[in-house]
N, C-alpha and C positions, 0 to 999 in steps of 0.2 A: 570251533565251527558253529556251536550251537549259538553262543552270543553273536558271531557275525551274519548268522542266518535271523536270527532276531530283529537286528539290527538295520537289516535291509526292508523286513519287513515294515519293521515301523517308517523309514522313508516312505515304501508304498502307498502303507496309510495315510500319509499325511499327502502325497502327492496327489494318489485319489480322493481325499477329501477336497482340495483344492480345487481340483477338475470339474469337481462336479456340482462346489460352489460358484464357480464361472460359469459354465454349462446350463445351470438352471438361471441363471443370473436373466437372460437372453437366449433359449432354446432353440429361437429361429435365425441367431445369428452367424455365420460362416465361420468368423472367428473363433467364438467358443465350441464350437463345432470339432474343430481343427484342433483346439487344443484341448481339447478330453481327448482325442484322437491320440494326440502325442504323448499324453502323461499315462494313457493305458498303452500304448505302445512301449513308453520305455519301463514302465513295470513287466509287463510280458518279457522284456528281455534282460534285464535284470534278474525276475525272477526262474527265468529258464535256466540261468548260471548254478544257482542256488541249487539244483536239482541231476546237474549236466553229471555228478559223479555218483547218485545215488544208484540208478540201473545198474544189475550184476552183468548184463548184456552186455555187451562190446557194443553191438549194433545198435543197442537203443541210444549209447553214450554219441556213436555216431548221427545217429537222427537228430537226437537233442541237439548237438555241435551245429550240424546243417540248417537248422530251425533259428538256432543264435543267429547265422549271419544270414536268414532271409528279414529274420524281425527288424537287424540293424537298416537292412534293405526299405523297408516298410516306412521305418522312423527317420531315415534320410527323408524321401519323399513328401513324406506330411511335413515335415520341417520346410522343408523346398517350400509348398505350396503355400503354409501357413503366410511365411516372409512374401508371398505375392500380393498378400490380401490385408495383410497388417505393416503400419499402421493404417492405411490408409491403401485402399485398392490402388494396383501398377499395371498397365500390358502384359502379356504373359509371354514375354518373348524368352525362349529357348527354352521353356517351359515343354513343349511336344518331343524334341527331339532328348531331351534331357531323361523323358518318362520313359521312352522306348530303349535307349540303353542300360537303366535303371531296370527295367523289367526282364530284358535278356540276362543281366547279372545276379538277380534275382532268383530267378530260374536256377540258373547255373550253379548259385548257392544249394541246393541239394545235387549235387555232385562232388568228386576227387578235384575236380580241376579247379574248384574254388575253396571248398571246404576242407581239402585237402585229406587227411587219414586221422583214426586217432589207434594205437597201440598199447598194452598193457606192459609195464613194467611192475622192478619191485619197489616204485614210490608212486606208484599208482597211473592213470592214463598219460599217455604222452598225445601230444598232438603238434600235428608237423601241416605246413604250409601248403596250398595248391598250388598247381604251373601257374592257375591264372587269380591268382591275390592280386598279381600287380591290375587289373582291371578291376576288379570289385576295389582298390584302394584310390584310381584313378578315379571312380564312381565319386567316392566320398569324399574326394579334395572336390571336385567340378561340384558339388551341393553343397561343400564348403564358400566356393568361390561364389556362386548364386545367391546364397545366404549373405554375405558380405556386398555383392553388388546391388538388393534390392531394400538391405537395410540401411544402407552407408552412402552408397556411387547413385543411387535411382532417388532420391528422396528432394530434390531442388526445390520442388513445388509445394512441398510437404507445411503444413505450420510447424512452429518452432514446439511445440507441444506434442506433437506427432517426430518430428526432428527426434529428440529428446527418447523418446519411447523407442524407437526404431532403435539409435544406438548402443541401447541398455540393453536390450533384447539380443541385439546383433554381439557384442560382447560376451556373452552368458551362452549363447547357441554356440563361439567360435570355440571359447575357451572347455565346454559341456565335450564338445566333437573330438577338440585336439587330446583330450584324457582320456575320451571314451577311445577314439585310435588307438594311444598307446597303450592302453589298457589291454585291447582285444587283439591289435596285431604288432606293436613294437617289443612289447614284454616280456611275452608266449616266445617270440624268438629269442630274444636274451637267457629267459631260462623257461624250457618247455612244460617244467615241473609245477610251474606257478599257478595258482586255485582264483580261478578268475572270479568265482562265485564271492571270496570275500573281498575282491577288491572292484565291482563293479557299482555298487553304489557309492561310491564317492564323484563319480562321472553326474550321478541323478541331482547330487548336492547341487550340485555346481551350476544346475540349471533351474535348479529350483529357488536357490540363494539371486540371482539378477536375473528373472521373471518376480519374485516376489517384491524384489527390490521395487520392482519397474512399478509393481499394482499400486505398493506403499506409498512409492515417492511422487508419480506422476498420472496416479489413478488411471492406469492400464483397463481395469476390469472395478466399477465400482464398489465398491463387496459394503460399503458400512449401510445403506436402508438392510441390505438381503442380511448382513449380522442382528441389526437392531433387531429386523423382523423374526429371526428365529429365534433370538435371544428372548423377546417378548411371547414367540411362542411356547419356547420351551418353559420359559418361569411360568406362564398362565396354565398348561399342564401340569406342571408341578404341585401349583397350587391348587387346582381342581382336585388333581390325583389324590392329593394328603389330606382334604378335606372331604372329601369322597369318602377315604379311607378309615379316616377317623371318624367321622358319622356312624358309620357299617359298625365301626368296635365298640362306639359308646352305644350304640342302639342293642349290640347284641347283650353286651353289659348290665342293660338297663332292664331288658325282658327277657334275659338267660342268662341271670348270673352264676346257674351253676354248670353251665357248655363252657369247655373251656376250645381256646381258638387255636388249633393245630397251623402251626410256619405255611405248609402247603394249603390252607386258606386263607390265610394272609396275603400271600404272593397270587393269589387266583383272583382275591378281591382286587389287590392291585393293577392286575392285568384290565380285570371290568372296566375295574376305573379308565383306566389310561384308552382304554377304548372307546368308552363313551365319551371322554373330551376330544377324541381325536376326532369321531364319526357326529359327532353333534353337529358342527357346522355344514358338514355337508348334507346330513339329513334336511337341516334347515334348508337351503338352498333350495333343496329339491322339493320340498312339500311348499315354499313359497312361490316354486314357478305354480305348482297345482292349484293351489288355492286362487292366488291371482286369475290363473285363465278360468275359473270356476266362477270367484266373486268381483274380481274387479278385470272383467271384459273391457270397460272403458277407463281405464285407468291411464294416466298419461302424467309427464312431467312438466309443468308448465312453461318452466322457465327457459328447459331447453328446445321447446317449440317457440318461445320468442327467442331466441338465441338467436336458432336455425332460420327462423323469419327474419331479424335484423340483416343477417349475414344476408339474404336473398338482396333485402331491399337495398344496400349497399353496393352491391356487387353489381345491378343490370341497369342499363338506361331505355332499355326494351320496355315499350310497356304492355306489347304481349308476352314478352316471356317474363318480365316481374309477374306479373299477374299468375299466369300458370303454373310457374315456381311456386308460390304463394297460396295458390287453390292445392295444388300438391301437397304443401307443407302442411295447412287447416284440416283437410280430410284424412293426412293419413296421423297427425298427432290428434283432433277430436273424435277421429273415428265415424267421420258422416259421409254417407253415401257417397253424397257430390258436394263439390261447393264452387260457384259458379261468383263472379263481377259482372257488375253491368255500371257499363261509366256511360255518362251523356254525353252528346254531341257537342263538340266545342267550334271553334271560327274555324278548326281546317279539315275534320273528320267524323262523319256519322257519328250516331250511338254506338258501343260496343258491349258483345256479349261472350266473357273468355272464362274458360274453367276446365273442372276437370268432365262435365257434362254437356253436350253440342246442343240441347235441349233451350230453343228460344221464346222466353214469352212474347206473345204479342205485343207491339208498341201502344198499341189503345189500353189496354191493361198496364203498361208500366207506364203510360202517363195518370190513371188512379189511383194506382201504388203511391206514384211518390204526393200526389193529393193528398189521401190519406194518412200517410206516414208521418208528410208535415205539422198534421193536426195533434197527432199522441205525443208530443214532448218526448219521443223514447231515439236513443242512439239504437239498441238493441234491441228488439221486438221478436216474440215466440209464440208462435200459434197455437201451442199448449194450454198457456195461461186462459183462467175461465174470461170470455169476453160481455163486457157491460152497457163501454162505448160501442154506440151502432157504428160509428166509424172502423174502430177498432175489429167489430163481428164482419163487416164489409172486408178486412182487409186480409183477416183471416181466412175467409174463405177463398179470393181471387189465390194467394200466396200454398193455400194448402190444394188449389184447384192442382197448381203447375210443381206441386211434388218441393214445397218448402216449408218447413218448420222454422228455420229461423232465419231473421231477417236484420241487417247491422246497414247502419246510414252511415257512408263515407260524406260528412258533416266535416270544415275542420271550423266549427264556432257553435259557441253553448246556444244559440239563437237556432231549436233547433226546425222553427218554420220554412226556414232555407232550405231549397230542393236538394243543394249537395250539390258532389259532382258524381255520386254513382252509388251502388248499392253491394252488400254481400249477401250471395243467399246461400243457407245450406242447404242439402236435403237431410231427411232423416235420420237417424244413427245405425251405422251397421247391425250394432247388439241388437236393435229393438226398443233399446229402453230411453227414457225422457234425457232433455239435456238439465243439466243441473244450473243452480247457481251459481260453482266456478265454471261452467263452460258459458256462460253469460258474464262474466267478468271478465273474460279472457278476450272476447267476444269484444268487447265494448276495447279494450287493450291495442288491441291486433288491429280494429279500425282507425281508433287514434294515430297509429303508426303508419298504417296507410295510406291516409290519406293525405300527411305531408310526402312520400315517398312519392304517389300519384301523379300527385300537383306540380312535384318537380319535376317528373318524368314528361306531364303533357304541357310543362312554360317549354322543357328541351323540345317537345316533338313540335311547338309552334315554332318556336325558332327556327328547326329545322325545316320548315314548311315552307316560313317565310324567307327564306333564304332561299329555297329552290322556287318560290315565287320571285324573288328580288334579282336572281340570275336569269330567270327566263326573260322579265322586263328590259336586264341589261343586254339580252342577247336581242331581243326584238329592238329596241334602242339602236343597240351595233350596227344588226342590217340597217335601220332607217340613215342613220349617218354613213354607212357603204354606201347606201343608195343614193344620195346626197353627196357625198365627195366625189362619188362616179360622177354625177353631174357638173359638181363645179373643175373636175380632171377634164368634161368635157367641154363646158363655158371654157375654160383656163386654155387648153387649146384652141378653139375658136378664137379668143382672143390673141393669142400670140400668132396665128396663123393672118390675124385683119393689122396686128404691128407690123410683121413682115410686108404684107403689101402692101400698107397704107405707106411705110416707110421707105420702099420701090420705088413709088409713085412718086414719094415727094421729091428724092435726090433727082428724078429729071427735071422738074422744072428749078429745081436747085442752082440746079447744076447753071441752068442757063443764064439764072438771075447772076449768079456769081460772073457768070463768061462776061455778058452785058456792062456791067460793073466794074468790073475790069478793065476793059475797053472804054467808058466811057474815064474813066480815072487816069488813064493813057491819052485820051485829049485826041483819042483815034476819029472822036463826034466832032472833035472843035476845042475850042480852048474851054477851060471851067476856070472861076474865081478862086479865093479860096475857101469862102464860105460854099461854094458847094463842094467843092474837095473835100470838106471834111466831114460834109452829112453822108455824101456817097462813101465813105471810109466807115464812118459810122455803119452806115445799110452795110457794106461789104464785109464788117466785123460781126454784124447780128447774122447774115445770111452765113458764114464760115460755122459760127456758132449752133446753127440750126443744121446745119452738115452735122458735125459731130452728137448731137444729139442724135441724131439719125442712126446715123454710125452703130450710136449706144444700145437706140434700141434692136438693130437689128443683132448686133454682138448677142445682146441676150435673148433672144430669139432662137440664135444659134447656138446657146448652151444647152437652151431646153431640150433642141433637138438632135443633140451631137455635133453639128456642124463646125461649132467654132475650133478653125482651124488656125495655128501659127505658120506662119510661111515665111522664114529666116533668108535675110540673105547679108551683103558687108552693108554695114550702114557705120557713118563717122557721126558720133552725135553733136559734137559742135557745132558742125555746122546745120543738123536736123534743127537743135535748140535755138542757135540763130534764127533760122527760116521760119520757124512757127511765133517766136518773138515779134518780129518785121508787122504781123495780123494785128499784135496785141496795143504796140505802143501806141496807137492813135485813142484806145480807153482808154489807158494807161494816164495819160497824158490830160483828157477830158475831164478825170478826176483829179488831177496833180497829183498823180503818183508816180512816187522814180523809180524804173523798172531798170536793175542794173545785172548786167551777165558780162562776169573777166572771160571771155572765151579763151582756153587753152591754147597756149601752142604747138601744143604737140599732146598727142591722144590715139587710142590705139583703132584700129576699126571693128566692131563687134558683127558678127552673125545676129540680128536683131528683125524682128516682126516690123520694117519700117512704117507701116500706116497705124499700127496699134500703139506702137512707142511715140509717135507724135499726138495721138490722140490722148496718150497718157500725160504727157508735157503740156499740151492744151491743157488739161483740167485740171493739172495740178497751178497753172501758173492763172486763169480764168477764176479761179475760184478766189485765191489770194487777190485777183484785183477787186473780186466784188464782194468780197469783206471785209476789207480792207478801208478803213473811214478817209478821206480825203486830205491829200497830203501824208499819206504814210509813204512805207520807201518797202519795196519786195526785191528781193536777193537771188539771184539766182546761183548755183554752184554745181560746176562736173570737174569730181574730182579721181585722176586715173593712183589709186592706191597700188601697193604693192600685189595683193593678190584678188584684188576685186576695184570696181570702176563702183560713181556714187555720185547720184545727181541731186539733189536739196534744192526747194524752191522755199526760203522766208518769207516771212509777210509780219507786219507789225496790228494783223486785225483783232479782230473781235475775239477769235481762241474758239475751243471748245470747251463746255461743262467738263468734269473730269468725270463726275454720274454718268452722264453720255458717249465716254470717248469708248469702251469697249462694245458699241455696236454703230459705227461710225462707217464701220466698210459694210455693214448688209443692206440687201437690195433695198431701194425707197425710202432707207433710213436716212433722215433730216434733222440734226439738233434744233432744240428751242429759240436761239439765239441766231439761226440761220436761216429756219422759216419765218421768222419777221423780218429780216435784212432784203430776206430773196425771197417772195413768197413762190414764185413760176417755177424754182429749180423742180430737181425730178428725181435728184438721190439716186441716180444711178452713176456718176463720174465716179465719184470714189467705188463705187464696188464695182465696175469697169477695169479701173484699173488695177487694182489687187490682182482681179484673175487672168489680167494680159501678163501681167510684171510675174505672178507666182506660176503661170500656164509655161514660159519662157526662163525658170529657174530662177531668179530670184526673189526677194523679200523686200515689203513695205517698210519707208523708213520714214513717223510720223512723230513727230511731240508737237504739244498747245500747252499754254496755258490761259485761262478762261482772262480775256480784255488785255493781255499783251501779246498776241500772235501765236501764230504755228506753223510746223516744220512738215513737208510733206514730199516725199521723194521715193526714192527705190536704190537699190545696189544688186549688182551683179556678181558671181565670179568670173574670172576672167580664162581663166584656162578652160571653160566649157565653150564662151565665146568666141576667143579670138579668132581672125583671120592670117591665117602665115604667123603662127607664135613664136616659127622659126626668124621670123622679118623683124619681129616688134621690140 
């Protein structure tokens, strides 16, 4: 008994030594928190084993018993919670309703119905099951199961480092629980007689073998600074102590050789010792806060006040809050009252005066200032120093007028005549006392760094300036060109409203020319020659011509304003293409061009726009005669396909540029090649007829090649057209 009591103990020790080198590791961290929690937990219950048969009591045997299974209760729990938060924080789902069963059985663990009884025999206490074991064992499988789903099943997101950890953990807690179970309730029923106390730390082994694993392998808990450090502290005591020690012996040796040194002063010396090296540093500590606040009131670190300044000047594009940040940082690492900027007015923004004090000089004063400043070659200047230049006694006075001792030029050039772009002033020092030579080093430091930080900050704030300058211009611009295309929206209507009439106007007396014309070409006046038959053919082909022009423009007229209407009914195009041919052959002809059409004989009738599809066959067939060079031959072709009808007019002319041909159908558009052939056209035919032919479903069907001709037509489909597709 006594070596397995021993035995325990020393796991104890080692456990708590463990805990509490994790624990101190990170004080403030949850994790280590949790796990001192757990490693004195399962000492407490371990060692309550140890002890559970010592009481002659019956009754104490029993409390102690009931005491085992709330502590196991305790150490389920911290185990639960720990697995929430390692490796790596999870949701705390089923975490609440898990506590409150946990805590009811708990409870219930100082009663019969879970702790069940313990009785005296003659091989010493027996102890027998409660009604309700099976709930406090349901308990510890459901904190088994939890422990396994938040180290194992919850970890997806986990790094493979945390991965890793969790598993090793999760292993060690399952394997720690399923021995500590059988230990405490499978055993006991196998044989009642059993001395739990010497077989319960082998459960603590088990958890402490893969948790320590985990520290070793995968640096769970860093332990080698927190080793080094003690290790360096224990040997630097050691050595103190023995030299301490041995001091004391040779010194008393030396002036009392005949005192001899009793063990129990020895060991006293000892003690001294080991306590002066413990309490030395801290004495220290604390006598160099006093002194400091005593003799170095203005003491400061340098380097971490440029640090903390870099960090500002990096970090804002503000250049009131650099600034302020900045006056922050100077007054409270130099320790001066106030410390204030003044930057000069640049192309988009006054002077500015920003600090930690609202206190402004006069502007007639800081135009003497920087007069004067210009003149002393000095970056840094202190009202302190004995003054000799009268400049210098001038400047010192204005400067200590408005509560400044020191005074630093945002300069960024050794030329130091230049006014800058702004100044730093301090005020006095909180202590009282003068600023030194390193606070004038610093000084001169801090400005160098400022004032490229400044200068970046005010090219951004002009940028920025000028860019809500350069959007206000483009928005004032905007409206003037509103303003301006309102008007040409309204010229542009006026205009299309004077083509409509003026184009009214002209089809009446058109119309009449044409009537007369006709009649007289009829011989209804009298007989005519043939030279004048063929001028009055001529007049009757220009006057048809000037119809269609007409036509055109009022078509466009009518897009602008919704109007253009299609009005379908049967049209046979053979004979349309015929009938509009019969106008043509007499140019045709004037040029020696052979204007040839095979009319079908057999063709279907379409639902077609009949005055807009003749106007489109005019200008397709019109244009081909008049660019077309004398003596070429133009083709014409309607051809009924299987699922769509296809009219082609050829021409052997001039072509279009291939640069040109992709804006050939927009309005007024004229190739190069075609306003010197034709200079009067008007570039509205072709884009005419794109939107009668695309307006009535079908597509343009156009090739050129530039001085051997081109191909210019349309196609339909035929099942949208037909008339009677049951007939055709």
């Amino acid at each position: 008994m006594d070596s397995y009591l021993f035995f325990t103990f020393l796991i104890d020790a080692i456990i708590f030594s463990g805990s509490v080198l994790v624990f101190t590791r990170n004080p403030n961290k949850l994790v280590n928190k949790l796990f001192l929690i757990i490693c004195v937990v399962s000492i407490a219950w371990a060692t309550n084993f140890k002890f559970i048969e010592v009481p002659t009591n019956v009754d104490h045997v029993k409390l102690l018993n009931s005491i085992s299974y709330f502590i196991a209760v305790i150490l389920m729990f911290t185990v639960v919670l720990f697995t929430y938060f390692f490796p790596e924080k999870r949701p705390l789902k089923y975490l609440k309703a898990f506590s409150i069963y946990l805590g009811i059985v708990g409870l219930l663990s100082f009663t019969k119905f879970i702790a069940g009884d313990v009785e005296i025999s003659n091989k010493g206490y027996v102890f027998s099951y409660g009604a309700g074991t099976i709930f406090y064992s349901v308990a510890f499988l459901i904190g088994i199961l939890l422990i396994g789903r938040n180290l194992l099943l919850d970890i997806k997101k986990f790094t493979i480092e945390s991965k890793k950890q969790a598993r090793i953990v999760a292993t060690g807690f399952i394997f720690t629980f399923f021995v500590g179970l059988f230990l405490s309730l499978v055993l006991p029923g196998i044989n009642q007689t059993t001395k739990l106390d010497d077989l319960s730390p082998f459960s603590l082994i088990l958890f402490l073998s893969f948790t320590g694993y985990a520290i070793v392998k995968h640096k769970l808990f860093d332990f080698r600074a927190l080793v080094v450090r003690s290790l360096s502290y224990i040997l630097a005591i050691s050595v103190f102590s023995t030299f301490y020690v041995l001091a004391l012996y040779l010194i008393r040796r030396v002036l009392f050789p005949s005192t001899s040194i009793t063990t129990s002063q020895l060991v006293s010396n000892v003690v001294v010792g080991l306590i002066i090296v413990v309490t030395y540093p801290r004495l220290k500590v604390f006598f160099d806060k006093i002194t400091k606040k005593l003799f170095f009131r203005d003491a400061y670190d340098p380097q971490v006040l440029l640090d903390k300044l870099n960090q500002t000047l990096v970090t804002n594009v503000d250049l009131d809050m650099l600034l302020n940040k900045s006056a922050v940082l100077i007054s409270e690492g130099i320790k001066s009252v106030s410390t204030n900027f003044y930057i000069r007015e640049t192309s988009y923004f006054d002077s500015r005066t920003i600090g930690t004090q609202s206190k402004l000089i006069p502007k007639s004063e800081i135009e003497i200032i920087q007069d004067l400043a210009a003149k002393l070659h000095k970056k840094v200047h202190t009202t302190e120093q004995d003054a000799v230049d009268p400049n210098e006694n001038e400047l010192n006075k204005l400067l200590s007028k408005n509560g400044i001792e020191v005074m630093a030029r945002l300069v960024s050039t050794l030329d130091y005549e230049v006014k800058g772009i702004g100044y730093i002033f301090l005020g006095p020092k909180k202590s009282g006392s003068l600023y030194t030579s390193q606070d004038i080093k610093i000084m001169e430091i801090i400005a160098n760094e400022l004032v490229i930080a400044i200068e970046n900050v005010l090219r951004f704030e002009e940028i920025e300036q000028f860019n809500v300058t350069l959007q206000k211009k483009i928005d004032d611009a905007t409206s003037q060109l509103k303003q301006t295309n309102e008007k040409l929206l309204a010229l542009d209507e006026a205009k299309d409203e004077f083509v409509s009439m003026a184009s009214h106007q002209l089809r009446t007396p058109l119309t009449s020319i044409k009537g007369y014309i006709s009649m007289v070409l009829e011989e209804d006046a009298g007989k005519i020659n043939d030279t004048q038959k063929q001028m009055l053919g001529q007049a009757m082909f220009s006057s048809q011509r000037m119809v269609y022009l007409i036509s055109d423009l009022l078509n466009v007229s009518r897009l602008k304003t919704g109007k253009f209407i299609i009005e379908p009914k049967p049209v046979y195009l053979p004979d349309l293409v015929e009938s509009e041919l019969t106008q043509l052959y007499e140019g045709a002809s004037a040029k020696n061009i052979t204007l040839a059409f095979d009319k079908p004989k057999k063709f279907p009738t379409l639902n077609l726009d009949d005055m807009k599809i003749r106007q489109v066959v005019m200008n397709f067939t019109d244009n081909a005669i008049y660019y077309t060079p004398n003596g070429g031959k133009i083709t014409l072709e309607l051809k009924d396909k299987r699922d769509s009808i296809e009219f082609r007019v050829k021409d052997t002319g001039i072509g279009v540029p291939k640069a040109e041909q992709h804006k050939l159908f927009a309005k007024f558009y004229r190739a190069d090649n075609a306003r010197k052939a034709r200079p009067d056209g008007t570039g509205l035919g072709l884009f005419m007829a794109k939107k009668v032919i695309v307006a009535q479903g079908g597509s343009i069907i156009f090739d050129s090649k530039e001085g051997k001709g081109s191909t210019f037509g349309f196609s339909f489909p035929k099942e949208k057209l037909l008339v009677n597709p049951e007939k055709q």
